[in-house]
C-alpha positions as CSV (number, residue, x, y, z in Angstrom):
1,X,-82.3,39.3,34.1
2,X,-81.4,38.2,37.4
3,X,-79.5,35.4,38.0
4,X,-81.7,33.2,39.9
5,X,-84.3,34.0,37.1
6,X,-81.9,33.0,34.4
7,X,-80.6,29.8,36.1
8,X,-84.7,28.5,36.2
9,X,-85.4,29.3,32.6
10,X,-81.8,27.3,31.9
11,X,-83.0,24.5,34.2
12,X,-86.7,24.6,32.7
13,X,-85.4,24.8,29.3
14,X,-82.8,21.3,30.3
15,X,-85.9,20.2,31.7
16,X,-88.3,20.3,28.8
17,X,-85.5,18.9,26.5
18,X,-85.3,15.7,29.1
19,X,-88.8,15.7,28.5
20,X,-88.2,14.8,24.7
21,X,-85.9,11.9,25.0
22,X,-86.0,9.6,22.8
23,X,-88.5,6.4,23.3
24,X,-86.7,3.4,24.4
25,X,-87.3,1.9,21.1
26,X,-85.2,4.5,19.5
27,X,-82.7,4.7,22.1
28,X,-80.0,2.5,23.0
29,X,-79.4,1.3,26.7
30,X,-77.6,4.0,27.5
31,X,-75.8,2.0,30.8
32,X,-74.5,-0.2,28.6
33,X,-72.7,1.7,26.3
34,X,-69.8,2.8,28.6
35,X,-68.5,0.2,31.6
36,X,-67.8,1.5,35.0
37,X,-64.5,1.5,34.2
38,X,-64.6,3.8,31.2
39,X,-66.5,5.9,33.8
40,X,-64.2,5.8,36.5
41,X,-61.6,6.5,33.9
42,X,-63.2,9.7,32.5
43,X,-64.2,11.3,35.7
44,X,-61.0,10.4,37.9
45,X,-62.7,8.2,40.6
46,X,-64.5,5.1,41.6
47,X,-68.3,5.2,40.2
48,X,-71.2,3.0,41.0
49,X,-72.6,0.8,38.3
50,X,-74.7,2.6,36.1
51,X,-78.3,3.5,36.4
52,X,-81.0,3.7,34.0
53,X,-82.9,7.3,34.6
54,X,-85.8,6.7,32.6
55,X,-85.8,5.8,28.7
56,X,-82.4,6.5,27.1
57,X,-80.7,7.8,29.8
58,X,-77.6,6.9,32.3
59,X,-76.4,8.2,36.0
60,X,-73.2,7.1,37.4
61,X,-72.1,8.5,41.1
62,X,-68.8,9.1,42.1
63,X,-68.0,7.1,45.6
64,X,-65.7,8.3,48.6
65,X,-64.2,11.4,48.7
66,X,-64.7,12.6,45.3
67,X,-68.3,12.8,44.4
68,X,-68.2,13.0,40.9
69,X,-71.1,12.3,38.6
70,X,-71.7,11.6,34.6
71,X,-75.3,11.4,33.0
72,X,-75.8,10.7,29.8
73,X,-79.5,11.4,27.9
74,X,-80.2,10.4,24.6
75,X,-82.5,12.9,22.8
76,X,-84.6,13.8,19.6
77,X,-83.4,16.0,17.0
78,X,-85.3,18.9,17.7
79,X,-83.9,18.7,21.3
80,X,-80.7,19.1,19.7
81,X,-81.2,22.1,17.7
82,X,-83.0,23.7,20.1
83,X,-80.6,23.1,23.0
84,X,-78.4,25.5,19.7
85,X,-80.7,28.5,20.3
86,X,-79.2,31.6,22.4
87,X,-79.7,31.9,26.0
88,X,-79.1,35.4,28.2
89,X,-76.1,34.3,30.1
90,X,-74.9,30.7,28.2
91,X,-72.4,30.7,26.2
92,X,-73.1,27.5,23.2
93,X,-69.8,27.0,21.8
94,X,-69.8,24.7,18.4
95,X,-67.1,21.4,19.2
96,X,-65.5,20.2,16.4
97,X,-64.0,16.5,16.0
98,X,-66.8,15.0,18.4
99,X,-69.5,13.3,16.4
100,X,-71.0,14.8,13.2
101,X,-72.2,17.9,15.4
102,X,-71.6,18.8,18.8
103,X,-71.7,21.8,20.7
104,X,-71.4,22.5,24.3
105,X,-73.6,24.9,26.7
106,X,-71.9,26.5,29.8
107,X,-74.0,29.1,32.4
108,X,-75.5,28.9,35.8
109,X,-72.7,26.9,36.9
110,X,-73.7,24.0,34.6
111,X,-71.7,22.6,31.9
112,X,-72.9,20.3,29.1
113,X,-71.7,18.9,26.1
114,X,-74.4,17.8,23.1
115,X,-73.2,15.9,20.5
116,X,-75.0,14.1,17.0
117,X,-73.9,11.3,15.3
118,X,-75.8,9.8,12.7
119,X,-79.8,10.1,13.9
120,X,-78.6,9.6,17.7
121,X,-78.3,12.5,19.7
122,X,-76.6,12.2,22.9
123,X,-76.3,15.1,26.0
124,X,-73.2,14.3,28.0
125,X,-73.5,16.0,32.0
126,X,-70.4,15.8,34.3
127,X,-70.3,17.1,37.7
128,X,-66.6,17.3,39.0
129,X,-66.5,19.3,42.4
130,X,-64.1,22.0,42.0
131,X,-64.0,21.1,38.1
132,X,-62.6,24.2,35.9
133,X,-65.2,24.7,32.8
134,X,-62.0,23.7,30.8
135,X,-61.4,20.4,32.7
136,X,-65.4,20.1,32.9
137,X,-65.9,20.1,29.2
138,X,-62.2,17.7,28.3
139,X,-64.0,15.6,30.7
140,X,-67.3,15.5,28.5
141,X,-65.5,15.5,25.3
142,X,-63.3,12.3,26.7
143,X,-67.0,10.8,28.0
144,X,-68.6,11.5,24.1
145,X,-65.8,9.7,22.3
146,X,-65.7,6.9,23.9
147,X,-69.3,6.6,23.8
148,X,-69.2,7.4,19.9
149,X,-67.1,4.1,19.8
150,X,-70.3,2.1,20.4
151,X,-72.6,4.3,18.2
């Protein structure tokens, strides 16, 4: 499969999962579970307050010169396992001491981290430019344990 091809069926498959977040009854405001701070902290770099991206999710943006960004979506269960299933060209790497299951998805130069803990279900997204995967995903796994503070 081409790459183009398989980046779209990545990005279509991300986007039917955001498609199956959580209700915003179920789902904690996710802007309020890390401060900008924490953020800023995490990704190395001044961030805007939070923003809520529909029900159960977060956006911060990186300001000045380092345009960093950190999402965070809550999700159902079955989002979760199926973000587990094998994909042509993503490697899904189990995580261990994150949560009570987490594992994290890197291909088409997109790296995620997923992570359960008790029935919440959490999908951490950093965007570092010029980010290694390595730093990418210490960056997520930082992100996901401070949020599993609040959980």
């Amino acid at each position: 499969m081409n790459t183009n091809k398989t980046r779209a069926l990545f990005l279509a498959t991300v986007a039917g999962l955001c498609c199956q977040v959580a209700l915003a009854a179920d789902a904690p405001d996710a802007c309020s579970l890390l401060s900008t701070q924490d953020v800023a902290a995490a990704l190395g770099a001044e961030v805007d307050a939070g923003a809520n991206i529909g029900p159960g999710g977060c956006r911060w943006n990186g300001r000045g010169n380092r345009p960093a960004t950190l999402r965070i979506n809550f999700s159902k269960a079955r989002s979760f396992d199926i973000g587990k299933t094998p994909l042509p060209g993503y490697t899904k790497t189990p995580e261990s001491g994150i949560g009570d299951d987490a594992y994290s998805v890197v291909g088409g130069g997109v790296v995620t981290l997923s992570v359960k803990k008790g029935a919440a279900f959490v999908i951490v997204f950093v965007e570092v430019p010029n980010a290694s995967t390595e730093q990418t995903k210490a960056v997520e796994k930082k992100v996901a344990l401070k949020l599993l503070e609040k959980l």
